[in-house]
C-alpha positions as CSV (number, residue, x, y, z in Angstrom):
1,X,-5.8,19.5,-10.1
2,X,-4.6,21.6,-7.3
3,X,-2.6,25.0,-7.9
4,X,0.8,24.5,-9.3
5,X,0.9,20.8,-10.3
6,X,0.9,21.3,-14.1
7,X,3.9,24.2,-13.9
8,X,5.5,21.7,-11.6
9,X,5.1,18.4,-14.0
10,X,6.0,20.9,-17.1
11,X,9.4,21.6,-15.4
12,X,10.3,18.5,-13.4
13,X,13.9,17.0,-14.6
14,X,13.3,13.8,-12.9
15,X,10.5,10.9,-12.7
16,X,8.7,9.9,-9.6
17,X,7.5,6.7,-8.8
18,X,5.1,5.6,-6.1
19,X,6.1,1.9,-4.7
20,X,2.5,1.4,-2.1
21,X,3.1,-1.7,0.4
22,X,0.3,-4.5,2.1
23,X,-1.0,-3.7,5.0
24,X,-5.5,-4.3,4.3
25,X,-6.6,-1.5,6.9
26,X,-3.6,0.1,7.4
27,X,-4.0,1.4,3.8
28,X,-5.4,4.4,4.7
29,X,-1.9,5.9,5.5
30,X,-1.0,5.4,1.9
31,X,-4.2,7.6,0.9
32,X,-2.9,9.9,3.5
33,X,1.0,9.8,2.2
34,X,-0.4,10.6,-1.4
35,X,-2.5,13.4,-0.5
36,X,0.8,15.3,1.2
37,X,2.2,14.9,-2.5
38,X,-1.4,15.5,-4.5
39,X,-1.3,19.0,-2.6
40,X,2.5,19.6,-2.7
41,X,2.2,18.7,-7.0
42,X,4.0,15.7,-6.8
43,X,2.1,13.2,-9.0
44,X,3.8,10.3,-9.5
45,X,4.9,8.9,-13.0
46,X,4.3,5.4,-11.9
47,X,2.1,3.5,-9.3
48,X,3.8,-0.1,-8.0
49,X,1.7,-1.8,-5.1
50,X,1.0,-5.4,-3.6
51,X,-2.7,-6.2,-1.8
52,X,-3.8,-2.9,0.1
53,X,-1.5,-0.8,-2.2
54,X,-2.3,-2.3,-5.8
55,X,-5.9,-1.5,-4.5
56,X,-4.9,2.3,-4.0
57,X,-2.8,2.8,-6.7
58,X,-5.7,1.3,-8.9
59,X,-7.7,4.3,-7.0
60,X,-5.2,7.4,-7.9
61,X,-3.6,5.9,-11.8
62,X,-7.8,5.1,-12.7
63,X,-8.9,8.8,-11.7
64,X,-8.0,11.9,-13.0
65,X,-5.3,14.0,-11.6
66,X,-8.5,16.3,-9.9
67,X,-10.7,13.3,-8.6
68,X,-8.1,11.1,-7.2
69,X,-8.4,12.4,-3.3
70,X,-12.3,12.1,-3.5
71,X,-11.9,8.7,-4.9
72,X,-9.8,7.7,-2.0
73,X,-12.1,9.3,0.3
74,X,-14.8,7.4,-1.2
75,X,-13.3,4.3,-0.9
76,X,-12.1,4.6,2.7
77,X,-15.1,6.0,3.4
78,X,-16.9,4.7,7.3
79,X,-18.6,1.4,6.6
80,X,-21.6,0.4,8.2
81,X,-20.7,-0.6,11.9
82,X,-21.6,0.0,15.5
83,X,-22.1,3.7,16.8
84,X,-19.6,2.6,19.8
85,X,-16.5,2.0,16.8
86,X,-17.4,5.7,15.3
87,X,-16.7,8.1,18.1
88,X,-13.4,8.5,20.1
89,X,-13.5,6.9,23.5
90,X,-11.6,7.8,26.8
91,X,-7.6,7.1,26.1
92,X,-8.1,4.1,28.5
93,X,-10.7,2.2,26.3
94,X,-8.7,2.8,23.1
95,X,-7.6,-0.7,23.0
96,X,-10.5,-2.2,23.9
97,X,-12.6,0.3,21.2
98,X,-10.2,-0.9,18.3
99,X,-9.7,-5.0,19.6
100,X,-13.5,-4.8,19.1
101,X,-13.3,-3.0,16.2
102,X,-11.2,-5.8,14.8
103,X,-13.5,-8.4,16.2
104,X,-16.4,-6.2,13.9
105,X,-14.9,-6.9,10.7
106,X,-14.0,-10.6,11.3
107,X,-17.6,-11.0,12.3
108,X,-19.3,-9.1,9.2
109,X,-16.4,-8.2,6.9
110,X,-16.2,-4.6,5.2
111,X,-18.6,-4.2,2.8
112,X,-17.7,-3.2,-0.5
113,X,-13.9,-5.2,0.1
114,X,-14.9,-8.3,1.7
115,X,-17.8,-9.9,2.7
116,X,-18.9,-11.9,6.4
117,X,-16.9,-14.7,8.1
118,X,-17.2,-18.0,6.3
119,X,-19.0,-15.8,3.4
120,X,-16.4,-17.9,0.8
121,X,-17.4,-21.7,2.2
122,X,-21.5,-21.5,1.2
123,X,-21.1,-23.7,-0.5
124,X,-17.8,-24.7,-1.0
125,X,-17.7,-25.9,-4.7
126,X,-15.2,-24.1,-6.4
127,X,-12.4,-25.1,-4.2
128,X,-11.1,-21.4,-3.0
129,X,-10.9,-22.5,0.7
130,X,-11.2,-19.0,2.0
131,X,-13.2,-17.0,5.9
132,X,-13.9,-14.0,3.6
133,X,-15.4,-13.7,-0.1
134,X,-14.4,-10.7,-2.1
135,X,-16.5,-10.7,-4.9
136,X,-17.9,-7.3,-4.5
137,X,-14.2,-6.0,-4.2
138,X,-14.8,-6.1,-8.2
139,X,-17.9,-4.4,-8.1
140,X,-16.2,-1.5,-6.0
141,X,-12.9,-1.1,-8.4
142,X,-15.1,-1.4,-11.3
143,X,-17.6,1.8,-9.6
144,X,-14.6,3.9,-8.8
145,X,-12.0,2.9,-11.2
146,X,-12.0,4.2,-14.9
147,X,-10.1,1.3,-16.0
148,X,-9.4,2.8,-19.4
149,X,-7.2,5.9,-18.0
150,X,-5.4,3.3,-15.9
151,X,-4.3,1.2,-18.6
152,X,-3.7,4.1,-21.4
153,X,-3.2,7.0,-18.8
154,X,-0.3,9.2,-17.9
155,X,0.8,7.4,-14.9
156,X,1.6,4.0,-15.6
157,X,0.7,1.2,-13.1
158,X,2.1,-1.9,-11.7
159,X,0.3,-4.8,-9.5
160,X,2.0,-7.7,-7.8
161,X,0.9,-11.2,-7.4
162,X,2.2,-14.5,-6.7
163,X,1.3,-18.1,-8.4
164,X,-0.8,-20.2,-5.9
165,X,0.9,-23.6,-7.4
166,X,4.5,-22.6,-8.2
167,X,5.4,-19.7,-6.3
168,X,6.3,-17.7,-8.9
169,X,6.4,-13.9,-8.6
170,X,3.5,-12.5,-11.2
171,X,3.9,-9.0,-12.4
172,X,0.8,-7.0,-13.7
173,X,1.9,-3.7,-15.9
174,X,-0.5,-1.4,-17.7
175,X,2.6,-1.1,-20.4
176,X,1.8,-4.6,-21.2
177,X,-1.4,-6.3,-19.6
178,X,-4.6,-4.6,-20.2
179,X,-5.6,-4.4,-16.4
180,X,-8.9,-5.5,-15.0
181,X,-10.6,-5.7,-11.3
182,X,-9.2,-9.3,-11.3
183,X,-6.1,-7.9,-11.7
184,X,-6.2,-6.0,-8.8
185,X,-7.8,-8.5,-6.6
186,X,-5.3,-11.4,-7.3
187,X,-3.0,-9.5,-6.2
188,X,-4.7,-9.0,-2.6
189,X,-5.8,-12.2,-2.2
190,X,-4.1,-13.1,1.0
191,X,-4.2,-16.8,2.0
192,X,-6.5,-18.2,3.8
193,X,-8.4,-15.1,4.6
194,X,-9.3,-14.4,1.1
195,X,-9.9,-16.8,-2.1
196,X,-7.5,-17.1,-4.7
197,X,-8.2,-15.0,-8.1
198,X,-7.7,-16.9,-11.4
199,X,-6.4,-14.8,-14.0
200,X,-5.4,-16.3,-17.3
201,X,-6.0,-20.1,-16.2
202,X,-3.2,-19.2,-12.8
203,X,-4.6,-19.1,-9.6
204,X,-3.1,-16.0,-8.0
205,X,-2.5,-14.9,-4.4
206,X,-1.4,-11.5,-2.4
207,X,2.0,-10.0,-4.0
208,X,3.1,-9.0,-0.3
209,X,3.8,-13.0,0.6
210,X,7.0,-11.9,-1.6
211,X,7.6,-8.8,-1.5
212,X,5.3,-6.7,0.3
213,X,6.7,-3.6,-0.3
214,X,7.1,-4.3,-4.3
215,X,10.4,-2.2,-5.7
216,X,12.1,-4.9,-7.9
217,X,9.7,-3.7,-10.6
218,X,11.3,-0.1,-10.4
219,X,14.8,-1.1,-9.3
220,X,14.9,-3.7,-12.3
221,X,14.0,-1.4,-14.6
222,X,14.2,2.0,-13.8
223,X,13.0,5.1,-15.5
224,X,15.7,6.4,-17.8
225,X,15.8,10.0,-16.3
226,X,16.5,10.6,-12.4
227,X,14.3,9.1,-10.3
228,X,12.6,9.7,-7.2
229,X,11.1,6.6,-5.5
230,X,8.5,7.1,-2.6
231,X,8.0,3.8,-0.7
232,X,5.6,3.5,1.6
233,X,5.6,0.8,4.1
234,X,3.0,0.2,6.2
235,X,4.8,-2.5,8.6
236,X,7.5,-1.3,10.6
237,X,10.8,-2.7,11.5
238,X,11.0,-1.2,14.9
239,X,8.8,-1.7,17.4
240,X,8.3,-2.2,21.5
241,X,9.1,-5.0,23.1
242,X,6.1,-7.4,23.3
243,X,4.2,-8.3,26.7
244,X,0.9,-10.2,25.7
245,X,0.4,-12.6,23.2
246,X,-1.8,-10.1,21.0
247,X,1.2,-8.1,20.6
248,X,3.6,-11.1,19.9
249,X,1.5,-12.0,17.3
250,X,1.2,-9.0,15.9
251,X,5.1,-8.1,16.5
252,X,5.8,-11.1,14.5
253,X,4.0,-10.3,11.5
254,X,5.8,-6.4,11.4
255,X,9.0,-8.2,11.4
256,X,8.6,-11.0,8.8
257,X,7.4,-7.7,6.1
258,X,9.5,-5.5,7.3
259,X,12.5,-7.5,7.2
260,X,11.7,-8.0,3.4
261,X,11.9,-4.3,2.5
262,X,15.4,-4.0,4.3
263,X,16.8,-7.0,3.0
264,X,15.6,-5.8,-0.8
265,X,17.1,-2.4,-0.2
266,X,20.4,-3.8,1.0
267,X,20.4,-6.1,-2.1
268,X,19.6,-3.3,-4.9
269,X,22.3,-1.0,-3.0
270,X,24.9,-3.5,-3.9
271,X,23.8,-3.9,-7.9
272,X,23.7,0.0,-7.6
273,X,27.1,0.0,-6.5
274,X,29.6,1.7,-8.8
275,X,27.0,2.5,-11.5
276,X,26.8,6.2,-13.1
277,X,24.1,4.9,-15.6
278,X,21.3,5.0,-13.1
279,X,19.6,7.7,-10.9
280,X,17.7,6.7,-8.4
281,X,16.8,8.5,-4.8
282,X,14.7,6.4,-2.4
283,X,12.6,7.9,0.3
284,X,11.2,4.9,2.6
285,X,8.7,6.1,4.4
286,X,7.2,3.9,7.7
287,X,3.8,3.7,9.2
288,X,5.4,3.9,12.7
289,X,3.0,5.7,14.6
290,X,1.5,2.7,15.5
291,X,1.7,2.9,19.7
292,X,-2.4,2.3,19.4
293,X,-2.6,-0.5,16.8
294,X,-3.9,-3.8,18.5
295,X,-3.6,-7.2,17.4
296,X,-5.4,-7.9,14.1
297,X,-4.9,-4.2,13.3
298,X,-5.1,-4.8,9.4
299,X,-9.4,-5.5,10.2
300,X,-9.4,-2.6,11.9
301,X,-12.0,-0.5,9.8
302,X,-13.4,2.2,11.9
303,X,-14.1,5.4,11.1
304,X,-12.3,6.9,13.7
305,X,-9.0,4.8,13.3
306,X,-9.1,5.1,9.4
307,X,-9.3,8.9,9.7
308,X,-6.2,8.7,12.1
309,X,-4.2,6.5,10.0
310,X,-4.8,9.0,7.1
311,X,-3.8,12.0,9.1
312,X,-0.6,10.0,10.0
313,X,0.3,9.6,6.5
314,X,0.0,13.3,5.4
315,X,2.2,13.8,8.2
316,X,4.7,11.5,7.5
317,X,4.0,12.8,3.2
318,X,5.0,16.1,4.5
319,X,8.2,15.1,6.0
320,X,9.1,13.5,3.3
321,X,9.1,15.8,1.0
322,X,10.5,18.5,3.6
323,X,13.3,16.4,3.9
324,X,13.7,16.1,-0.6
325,X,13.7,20.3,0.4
326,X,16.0,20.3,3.1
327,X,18.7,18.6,0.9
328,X,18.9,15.5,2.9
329,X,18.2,13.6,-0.5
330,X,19.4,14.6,-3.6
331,X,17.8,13.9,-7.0
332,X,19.9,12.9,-9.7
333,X,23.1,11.2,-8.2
334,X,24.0,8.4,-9.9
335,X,23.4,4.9,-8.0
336,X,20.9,3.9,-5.5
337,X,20.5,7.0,-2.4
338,X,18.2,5.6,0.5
339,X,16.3,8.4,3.5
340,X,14.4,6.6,6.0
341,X,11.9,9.1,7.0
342,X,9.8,8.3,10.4
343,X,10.0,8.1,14.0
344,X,12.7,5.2,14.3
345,X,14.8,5.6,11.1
346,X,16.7,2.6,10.1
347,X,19.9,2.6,8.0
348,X,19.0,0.1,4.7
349,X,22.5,-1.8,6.0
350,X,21.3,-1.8,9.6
């Protein structure tokens, strides 16, 4: 654990909460994000994600307090792929270093997530039409998470999912479900890339196709003492002005998740209204740096781009909590207090 974090949790007045979006690849600014805390001794009371972020939150609630940035590390460790995709290349070849990048992963998949293109279809018996299998996505959570200090631990955990057949929103809690890998893989089973998980006889799919950025679990019930709520989302709401198709595409799915976590903040602001029961102070932090990102970013595994996306998150970790210093949110004021904290900020009732 590093210096200070016990005296800080021994004094702390108020609970915080970690809400982790979607975003596959682009996860590795959520390890980054919870590093800036980790060294700043802001471990969070409770873990929320959806796809990407159940899978890291399953990373930091399953290890202890001292292990959890080598765990991350571990998992978002370089995969096996060509020399070209490790090393920086001139500023003019960027796009064309990640684009094939991206093409690397549809190819061959990621090992220890997801496995080759059309790795789900031989044979095709179970009736999972999926590209990728992610099979050894178990074998990886079951390696690096110790499943018994996720579900009994300190920091409690919550995974998101959503019912292949009737649409329902499935919530996974360590208060009440004894969490497993299949767990934690139903709930980033993105259709049609990746197979549905069964899980008690439902066939579940990725939480983020409702609510990428999860925070009804904490705004429905929130911890009874002041809380502050770090929500990381990894698809922005502002963003240049397409000019290929690439970036259309890609434009279009930012917009369709980001649009989500405003219209849930709006919505929770006006049930917050008026109340002096509830405490809670919302920092929404962005992945905005994303000037670089190509189309099909979210398969974008290399080393080099996974190390910046980290780096990005501490950044942005550090802000954030400069900002909890600076006074621009308070702690402890009754109703629902929103910061935006990135490059574009953007008002919850913009």
């Amino acid at each position: 654990m590093t210096p200070g974090v016990e005296a800080e949790e021994a004094v702390r007045n108020f609970d915080v909460v970690l809400v982790l979006s979607g975003g596959n690849a682009l996860g590795a600014f959520e390890a980054g994000v919870y590093e800036a805390l980790h060294d700043l001794g802001l471990q969070p009371d409770w873990i929320i994600g959806a796809s990407i972020g159940a899978i890291n939150g399953a990373l930091i609630a399953g290890s202890a307090p001292d292990r959890r940035i080598e765990t991350l590390r571990t998992f978002w460790a370089p995969a096996r792929s060509p020399v070209a995709f490790d090393f920086p290349w001139p500023s003019a070849f960027e796009t064309s270093r990640r684009t094939n990048a991206v093409g690397w992963s549809t190819a061959l998949g990621r090992p220890g997530i997801f496995g080759p293109m059309l790795s789900a279809l031989t044979p095709w018996s179970d009736n999972r039409p999926s590209i990728f299998e992610t099979n050894q996505l178990a074998t990886t959570l079951e390696t690096l998470v110790d499943f018994e200090r996720l579900n009994v631990g300190a920091c409690r955990y919550t995974a998101t999912a959503v019912d292949l057949e009737t649409g329902e929103d499935v919530v996974f809690d360590s208060t009440t479900t004894q969490i497993g890998p299949e767990h934690i893989r139903a709930s980033a089973a993105l259709p049609v890339a990746f197979p549905p998980v069964e899980v008690d006889g439902r066939w579940l799919v990725d939480g983020g196709l409702s609510a990428n950025l999860p925070l009804d679990p904490v705004f429905r019930d929130p911890p009874s003492r002041p809380t502050l709520c770090i929500a990381v989302d990894l698809l922005p709401l502002h963003g240049p002005r397409p000019t290929t198709l690439g970036e259309a595409a890609s434009r279009m799915q930012d917009l369709i998740f980001a649009a989500q976590s405003r219209r849930t903040i709006e919505r929770w602001q006006v049930a917050y209204a008026g109340r002096e029961d509830i405490a809670v102070s919302l920092v929404r932090l962005a992945y905005t740096e994303q000037q670089e990102e190509v189309a099909g970013k979210a398969l974008d595994f290399s080393p080099i781009t996974v190390a910046r996306r980290w780096s990005a998150g501490k950044r942005a970790g550090m802000l954030a909590v400069e900002a909890i210093e600076a006074g621009t949110l308070s702690i402890g004021v009754p109703g629902l207090n929103t910061v935006e904290v990135g490059k574009h900020p953007v008002s919850a009732r913009d």
